[in-house]
N, C-alpha and C positions, 0 to 999 in steps of 0.2 A: 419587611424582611424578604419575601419573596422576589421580588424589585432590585435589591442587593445581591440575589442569587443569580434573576437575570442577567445582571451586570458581566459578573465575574465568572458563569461558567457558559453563558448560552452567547453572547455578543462574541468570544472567539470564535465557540464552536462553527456559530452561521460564517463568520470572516471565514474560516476554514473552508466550509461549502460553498460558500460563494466564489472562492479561488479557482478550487478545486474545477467546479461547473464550467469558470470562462475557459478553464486551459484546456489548452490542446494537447490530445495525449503524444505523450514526451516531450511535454516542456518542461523545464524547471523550474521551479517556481522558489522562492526566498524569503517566506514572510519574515516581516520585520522583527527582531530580535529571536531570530529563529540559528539555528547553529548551524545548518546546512538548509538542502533543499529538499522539499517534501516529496513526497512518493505521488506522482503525474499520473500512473496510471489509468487508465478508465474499467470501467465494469465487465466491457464489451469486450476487454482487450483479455483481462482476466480469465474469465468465460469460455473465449475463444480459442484459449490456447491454454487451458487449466491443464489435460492430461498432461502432454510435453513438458510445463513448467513445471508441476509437483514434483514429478521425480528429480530434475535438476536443482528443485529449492532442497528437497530432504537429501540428496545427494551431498550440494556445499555446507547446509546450516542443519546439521546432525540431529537439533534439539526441535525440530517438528516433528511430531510422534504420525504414525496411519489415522490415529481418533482427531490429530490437530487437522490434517490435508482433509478428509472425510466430512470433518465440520465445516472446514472453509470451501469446501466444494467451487472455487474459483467468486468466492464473493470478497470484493476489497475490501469491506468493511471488517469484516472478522478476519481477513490477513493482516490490516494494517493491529489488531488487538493482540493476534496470535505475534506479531513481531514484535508488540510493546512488552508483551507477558513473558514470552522465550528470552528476548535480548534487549533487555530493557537498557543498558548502557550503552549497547552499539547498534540501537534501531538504525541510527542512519545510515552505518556501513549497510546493513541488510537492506532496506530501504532503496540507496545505492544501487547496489547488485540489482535488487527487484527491474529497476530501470532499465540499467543497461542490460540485463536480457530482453526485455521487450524490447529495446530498440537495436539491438542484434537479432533479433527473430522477426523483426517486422514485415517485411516483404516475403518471408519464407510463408506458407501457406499451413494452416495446425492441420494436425492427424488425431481425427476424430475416431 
């Protein structure tokens, strides 16, 4: 049973991580049967420029509350949950967006 569970929820989730890990932040990436392209970001990038992006993300996508931006404190992981939970039919529009504001902000230096 357990064997079976590996199968079908943890063999994605690593393909996931392992994508994730070779790409270079802002690449797109397209897993196979996938609807669009996943969210590139890295950790570092998050982190680095969390102040600047929160207020731009609650600015366009109304429905992250100060307790969702506070939680996510610039960690990808719990953005990428807080964008499944808030917009779960249009994660990839948000997802999207996510992107190409880092790659419009890239060169710009964050205000810490």
């Amino acid at each position: 049973m357990a064997l079976i569970q590996w199968r079908r929820v943890g063999l994605p989730l690593m393909g996931m991580v392992l994508m994730t890990a070779v790409a270079q932040a802002g690449d797109r990436l397209t897993p196979r049967g996938a609807a669009g392209p996943v969210l590139v970001v890295n950790q570092d990038q998050i982190a680095g420029k969390w102040k600047q992006f929160k207020g731009e993300l609650k600015a366009k996508w109304a429905e992250f509350t100060e307790d969702d931006l506070m939680l996510i404190e610039g960690r990808i992981d719990i953005l990428e949950g807080k964008i499944q939970e808030r917009y779960g039919d249009r994660r990839e529009e948000v997802k999207r967006w996510v992107d190409e504001w880092f790659e419009s902000h890239a060169d710009k230096p964050s205000q810490s």
